[in-house]
C-alpha positions in Angstrom: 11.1 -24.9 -8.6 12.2 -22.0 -6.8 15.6 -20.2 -6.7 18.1 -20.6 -4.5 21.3 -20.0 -3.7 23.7 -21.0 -0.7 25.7 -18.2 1.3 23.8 -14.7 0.5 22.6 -12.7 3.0 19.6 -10.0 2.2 18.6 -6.7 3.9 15.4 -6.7 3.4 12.7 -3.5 4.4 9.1 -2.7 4.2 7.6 0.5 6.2 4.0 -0.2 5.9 1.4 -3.1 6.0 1.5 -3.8 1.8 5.3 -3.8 1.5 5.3 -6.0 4.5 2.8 -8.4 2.9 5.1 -8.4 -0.1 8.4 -8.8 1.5 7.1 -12.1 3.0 6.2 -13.4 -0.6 9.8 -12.2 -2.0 11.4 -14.1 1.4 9.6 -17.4 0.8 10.6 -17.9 -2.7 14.2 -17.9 -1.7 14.2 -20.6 0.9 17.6 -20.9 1.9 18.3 -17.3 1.7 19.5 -15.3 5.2 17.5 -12.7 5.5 17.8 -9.9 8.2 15.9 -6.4 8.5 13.1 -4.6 8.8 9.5 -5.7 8.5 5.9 -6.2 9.9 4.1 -9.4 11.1 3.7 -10.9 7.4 7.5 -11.2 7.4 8.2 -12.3 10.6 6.1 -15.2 10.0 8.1 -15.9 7.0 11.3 -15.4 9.5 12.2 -12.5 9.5 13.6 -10.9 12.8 12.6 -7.5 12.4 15.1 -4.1 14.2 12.1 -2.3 15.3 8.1 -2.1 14.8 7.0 -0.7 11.3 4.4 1.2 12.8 7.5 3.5 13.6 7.5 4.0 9.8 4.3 4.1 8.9 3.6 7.9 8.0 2.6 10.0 5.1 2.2 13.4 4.6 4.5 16.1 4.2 3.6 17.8 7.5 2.9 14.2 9.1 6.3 13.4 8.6 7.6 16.1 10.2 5.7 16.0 13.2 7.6 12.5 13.6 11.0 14.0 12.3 12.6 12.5 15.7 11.8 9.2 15.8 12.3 8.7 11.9 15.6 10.0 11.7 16.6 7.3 15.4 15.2 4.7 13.3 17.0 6.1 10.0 20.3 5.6 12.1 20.0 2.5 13.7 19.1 1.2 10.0 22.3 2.8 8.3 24.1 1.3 10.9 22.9 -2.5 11.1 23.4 -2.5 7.5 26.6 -1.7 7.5 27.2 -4.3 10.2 25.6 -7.4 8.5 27.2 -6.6 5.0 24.8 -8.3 3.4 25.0 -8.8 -0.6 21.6 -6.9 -1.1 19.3 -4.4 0.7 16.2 -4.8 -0.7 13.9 -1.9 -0.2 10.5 -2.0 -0.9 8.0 1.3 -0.8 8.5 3.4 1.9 10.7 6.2 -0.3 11.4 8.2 1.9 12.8 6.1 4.6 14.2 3.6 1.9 16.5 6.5 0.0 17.2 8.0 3.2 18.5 4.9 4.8 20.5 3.9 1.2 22.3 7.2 0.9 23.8 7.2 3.9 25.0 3.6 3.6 26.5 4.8 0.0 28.0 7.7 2.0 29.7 5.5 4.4 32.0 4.2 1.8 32.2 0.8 3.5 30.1 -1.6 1.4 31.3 -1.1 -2.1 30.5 -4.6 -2.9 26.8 -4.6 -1.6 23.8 -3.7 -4.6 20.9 -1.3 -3.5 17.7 -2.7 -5.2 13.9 -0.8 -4.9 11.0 -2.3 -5.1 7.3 -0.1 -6.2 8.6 2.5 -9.1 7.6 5.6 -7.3 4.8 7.9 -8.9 6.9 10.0 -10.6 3.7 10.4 -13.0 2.5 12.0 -10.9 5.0 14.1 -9.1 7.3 14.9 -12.1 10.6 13.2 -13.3 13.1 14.5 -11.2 12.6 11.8 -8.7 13.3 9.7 -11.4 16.6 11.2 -11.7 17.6 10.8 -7.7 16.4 7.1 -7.8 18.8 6.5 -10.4 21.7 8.0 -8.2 20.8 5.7 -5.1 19.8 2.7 -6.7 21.1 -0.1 -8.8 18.1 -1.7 -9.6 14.5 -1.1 -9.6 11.3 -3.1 -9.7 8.8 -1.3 -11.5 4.9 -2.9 -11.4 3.6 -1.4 -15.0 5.3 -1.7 -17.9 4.8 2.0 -18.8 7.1 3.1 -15.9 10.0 1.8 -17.2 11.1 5.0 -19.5 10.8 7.5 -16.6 14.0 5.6 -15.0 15.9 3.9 -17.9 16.0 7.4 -19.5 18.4 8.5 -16.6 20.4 4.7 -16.7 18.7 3.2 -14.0 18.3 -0.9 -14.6 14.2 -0.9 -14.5 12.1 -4.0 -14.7 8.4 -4.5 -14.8 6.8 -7.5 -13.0 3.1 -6.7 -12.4 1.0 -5.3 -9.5 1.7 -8.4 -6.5 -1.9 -7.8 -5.2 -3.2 -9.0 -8.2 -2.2 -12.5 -6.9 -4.7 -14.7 -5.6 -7.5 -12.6 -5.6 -9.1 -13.9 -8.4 -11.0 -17.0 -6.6 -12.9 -14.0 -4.1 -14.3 -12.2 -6.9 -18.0 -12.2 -7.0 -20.9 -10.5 -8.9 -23.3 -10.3 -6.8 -22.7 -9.4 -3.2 -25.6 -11.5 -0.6 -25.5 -9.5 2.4 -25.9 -5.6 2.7 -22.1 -5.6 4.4 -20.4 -1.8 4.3 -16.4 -2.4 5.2 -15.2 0.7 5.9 -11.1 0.9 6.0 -9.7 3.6 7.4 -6.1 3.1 7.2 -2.9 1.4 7.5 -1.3 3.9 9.2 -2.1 5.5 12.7 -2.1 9.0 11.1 -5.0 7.8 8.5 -6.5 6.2 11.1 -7.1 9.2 13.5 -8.7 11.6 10.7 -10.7 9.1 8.7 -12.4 6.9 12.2 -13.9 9.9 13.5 -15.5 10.3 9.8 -16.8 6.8 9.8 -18.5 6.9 13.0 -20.8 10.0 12.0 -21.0 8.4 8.7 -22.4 5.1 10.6 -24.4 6.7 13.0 -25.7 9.4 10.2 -27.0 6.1 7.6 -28.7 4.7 11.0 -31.1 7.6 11.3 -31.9 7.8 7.7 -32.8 4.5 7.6 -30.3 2.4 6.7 -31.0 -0.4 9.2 -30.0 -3.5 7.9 -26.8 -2.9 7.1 -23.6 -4.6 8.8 -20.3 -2.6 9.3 -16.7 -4.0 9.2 -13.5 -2.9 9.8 -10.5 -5.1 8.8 -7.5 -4.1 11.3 -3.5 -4.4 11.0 -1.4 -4.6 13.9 0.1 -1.3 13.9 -3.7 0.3 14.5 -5.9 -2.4 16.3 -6.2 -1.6 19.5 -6.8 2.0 18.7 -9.5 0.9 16.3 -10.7 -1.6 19.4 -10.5 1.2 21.6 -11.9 4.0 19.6 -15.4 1.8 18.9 -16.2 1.2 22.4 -17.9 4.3 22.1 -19.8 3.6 18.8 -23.7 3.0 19.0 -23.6 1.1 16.0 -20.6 -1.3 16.8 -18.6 -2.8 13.3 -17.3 -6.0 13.4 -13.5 -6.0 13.5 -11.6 -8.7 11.8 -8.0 -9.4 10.9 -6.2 -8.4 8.2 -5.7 -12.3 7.1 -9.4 -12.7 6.9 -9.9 -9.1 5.0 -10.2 -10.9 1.3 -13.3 -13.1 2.7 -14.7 -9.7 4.3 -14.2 -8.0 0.7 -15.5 -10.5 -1.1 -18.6 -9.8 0.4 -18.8 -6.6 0.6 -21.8 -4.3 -0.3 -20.2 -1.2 -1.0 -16.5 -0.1 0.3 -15.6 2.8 1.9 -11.6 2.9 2.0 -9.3 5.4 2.6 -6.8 6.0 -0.6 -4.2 3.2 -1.0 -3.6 0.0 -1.8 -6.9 -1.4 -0.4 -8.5 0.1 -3.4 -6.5 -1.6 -5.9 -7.6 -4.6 -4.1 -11.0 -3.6 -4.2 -10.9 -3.0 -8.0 -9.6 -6.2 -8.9 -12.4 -7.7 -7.0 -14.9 -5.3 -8.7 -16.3 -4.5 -5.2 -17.9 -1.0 -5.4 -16.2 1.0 -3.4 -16.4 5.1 -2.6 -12.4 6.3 -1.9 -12.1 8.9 0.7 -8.5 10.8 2.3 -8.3 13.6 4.9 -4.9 14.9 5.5 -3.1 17.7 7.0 -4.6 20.9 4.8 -1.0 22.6 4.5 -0.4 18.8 3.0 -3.7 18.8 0.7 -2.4 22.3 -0.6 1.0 21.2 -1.4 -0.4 18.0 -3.3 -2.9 20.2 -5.4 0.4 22.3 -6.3 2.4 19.9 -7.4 0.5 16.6 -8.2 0.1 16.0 -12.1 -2.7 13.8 -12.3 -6.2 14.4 -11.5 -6.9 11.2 -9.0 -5.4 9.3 -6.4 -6.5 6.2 -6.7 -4.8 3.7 -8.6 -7.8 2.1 -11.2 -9.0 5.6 -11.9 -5.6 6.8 -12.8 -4.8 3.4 -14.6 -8.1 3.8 -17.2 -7.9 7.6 -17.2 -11.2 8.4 -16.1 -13.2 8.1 -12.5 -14.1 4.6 -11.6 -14.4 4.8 -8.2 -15.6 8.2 -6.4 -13.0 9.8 -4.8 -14.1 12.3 -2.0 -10.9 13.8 -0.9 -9.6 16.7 1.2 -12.6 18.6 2.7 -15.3 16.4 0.3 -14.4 13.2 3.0 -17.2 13.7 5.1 -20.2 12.0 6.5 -22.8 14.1 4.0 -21.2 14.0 1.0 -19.8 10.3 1.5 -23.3 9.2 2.5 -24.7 11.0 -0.8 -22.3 8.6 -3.4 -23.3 5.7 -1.3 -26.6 6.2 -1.8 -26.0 6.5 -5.6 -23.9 3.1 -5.3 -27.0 1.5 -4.1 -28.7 2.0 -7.2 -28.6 -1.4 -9.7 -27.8 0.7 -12.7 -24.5 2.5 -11.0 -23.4 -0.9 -9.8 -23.2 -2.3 -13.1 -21.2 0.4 -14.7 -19.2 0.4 -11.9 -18.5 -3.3 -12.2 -17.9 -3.2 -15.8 -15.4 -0.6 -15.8 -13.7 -2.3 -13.2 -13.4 -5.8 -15.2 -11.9 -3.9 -18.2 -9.4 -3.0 -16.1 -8.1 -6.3 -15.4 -6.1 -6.6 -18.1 -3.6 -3.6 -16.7 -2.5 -5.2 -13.1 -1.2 -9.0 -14.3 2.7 -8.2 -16.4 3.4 -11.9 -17.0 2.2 -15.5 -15.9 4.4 -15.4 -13.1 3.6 -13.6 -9.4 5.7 -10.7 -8.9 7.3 -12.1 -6.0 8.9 -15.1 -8.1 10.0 -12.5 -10.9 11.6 -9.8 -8.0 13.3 -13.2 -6.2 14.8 -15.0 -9.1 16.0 -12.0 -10.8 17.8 -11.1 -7.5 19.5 -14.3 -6.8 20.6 -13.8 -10.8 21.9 -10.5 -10.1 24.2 -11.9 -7.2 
């Protein structure tokens, strides 16, 4: 049965497609619930009437972030100030850090919702990029929903209320997972957001054009879409000798499932990919001022999620200057081989054990435990 509870009202935001996908499954399991916010198509359909387009949000990079400074801080604003309107009895934030803490902090600042909690949803890497975030998330937040156990200590250390309730992609996705893949489909994902989009599309057209000439013939192209880059994507391909099929992102599973090899630019579409045990090749381009500052300060030595999760390189991950047309072209060659696949596929089944926390989907655990809390 699910949770619900008369009278609450929820402030709910997600910046980017994954978020968004997971905000709708937190919104339908508290039917009932008043909901008002921020969030893409996924949440709309679930009811949500949404301030302004996420694609607004929808950037990542140090430099890239910057270069929309303007438009982030309007959207910052108009946030704070809704908020503060609605006095709901919880703003929900999921991903999205830096638009999430930005928009939280100056709510706090405003002194005029003492009675509202702050909660957080996706633990940020701090892994990765060292504890001290740690230490500001506990200053913001209330309450943080962590997806692997072994995040909790990084934020309970500092006295922030931490709890673990799995990796939500890991739900449903067990029906599409396959062994052996029938057609020789390449789906090549460039993106979520607009920024990604413009440096990796340009990479996947030689890379298409470059496996036609050597050969590679009867192979099929697709690119899944989401709304905030579609008609780029639709545009962009026009000029493409080799023409991908596009689909939606509601029919992307289907399109995964059976998939050949992946070519994916680093995210959450890799997780996916790995708990589908689809052979995929990761690949990132961003600004180089960016890819300098990330060598600096990162901790860990990959960026995708299954790789960092079993310590050792599972998928390939070309990033930087290595995500080009050559060197992307020579992995997939190597992915093609029966013997690479297999380990590949192994590796990726023992990994299945670290996305699932409980029995229960991570939207359930995040919903019930908010209505508690209230």
């Amino acid at each position: 049965m699910k949770p619900t509870k008369n009278n609450i009202k929820i402030f709910i935001i997600a910046g980017e497609v994954s978020g968004d996908v997971l905000g709708a499954k937190i919104m339908r399991e508290m039917p009932g619930i008043d909901f008002v916010g921020i969030g893409g198509q996924n949440m709309i359909d679930a009811g949500l009437k949404s301030l302004f387009p996420i694609s607004d949000l929808a950037v990542m990079g140090v430099f890239e972030v910057l270069a929309h400074a303007k438009t982030l801080t309007q959207r910052i604003k108009q946030a704070v100030a809704a908020i503060i309107s609605e006095k709901p009895d919880v703003v929900l934030t999921i991903d999205s850090p830096g638009f999430a803490k930005s928009v939280v902090k100056e709510v706090r600042k405003s002194g005029k919702l003492s009675k509202t909690k702050f909660y957080h949803v996706v633990a940020p890497q701090v892994w990765a990029w060292g504890e001290k975030r740690a230490k500001k998330y506990a200053k913001i937040f209330d309450k943080l929903y962590a997806f692997f156990d072994f995040e909790i200590p990084y934020f309970t250390k500092y006295g922030l209320d931490t709890v673990a309730v799995g990796h939500p992609i890991s739900d449903g996705l067990e029906k599409y997972k396959k062994t052996v893949q029938d057609e020789k489909i390449i789906t090549l994902v460039p993106g979520s957001r607009m920024s990604e989009v413009k440096k990796l599309l340009p990479v996947f057209h030689k890379t298409v054009d470059m496996l036609y000439n050597c050969g590679y013939r009867d192979y099929k192209f697709v690119i899944p879409t989401v709304e905030t880059t579609d008609n780029y994507i639709r545009q962009n391909i026009k000029n493409w000798k080799i023409k991908p099929t596009l689909i939606s992102a509601y029919a992307r599973y289907d399109a995964y499932a059976n998939t050949y090899i992946a070519i994916v630019a680093s995210g959450t579409v890799s997780a996916e990919l790995a708990i589908m045990h689809i052979p995929t090749i990761v690949v990132y381009k961003m600004n180089p001022l960016t890819v300098l500052l990330a060598h600096v300060l990162l901790k860990i030595k990959w960026a995708s999620l299954v790789n960092i999760l079993m310590n050792k390189t599972i998928f390939p991950e070309l990033l930087g200057k290595h995500a080009n047309p050559s060197e992307i072209i020579d992995v997939l060659q190597q992915l093609t081989l029966p013997n690479v696949r297999k380990v590949m596929v192994d590796d990726l089944k023992n990994a299945d054990k670290k996305w699932v926390h409980s029995g229960k989907k991570p939207a359930y655990l995040i919903a019930t435990d908010v209505l508690k809390s209230i």
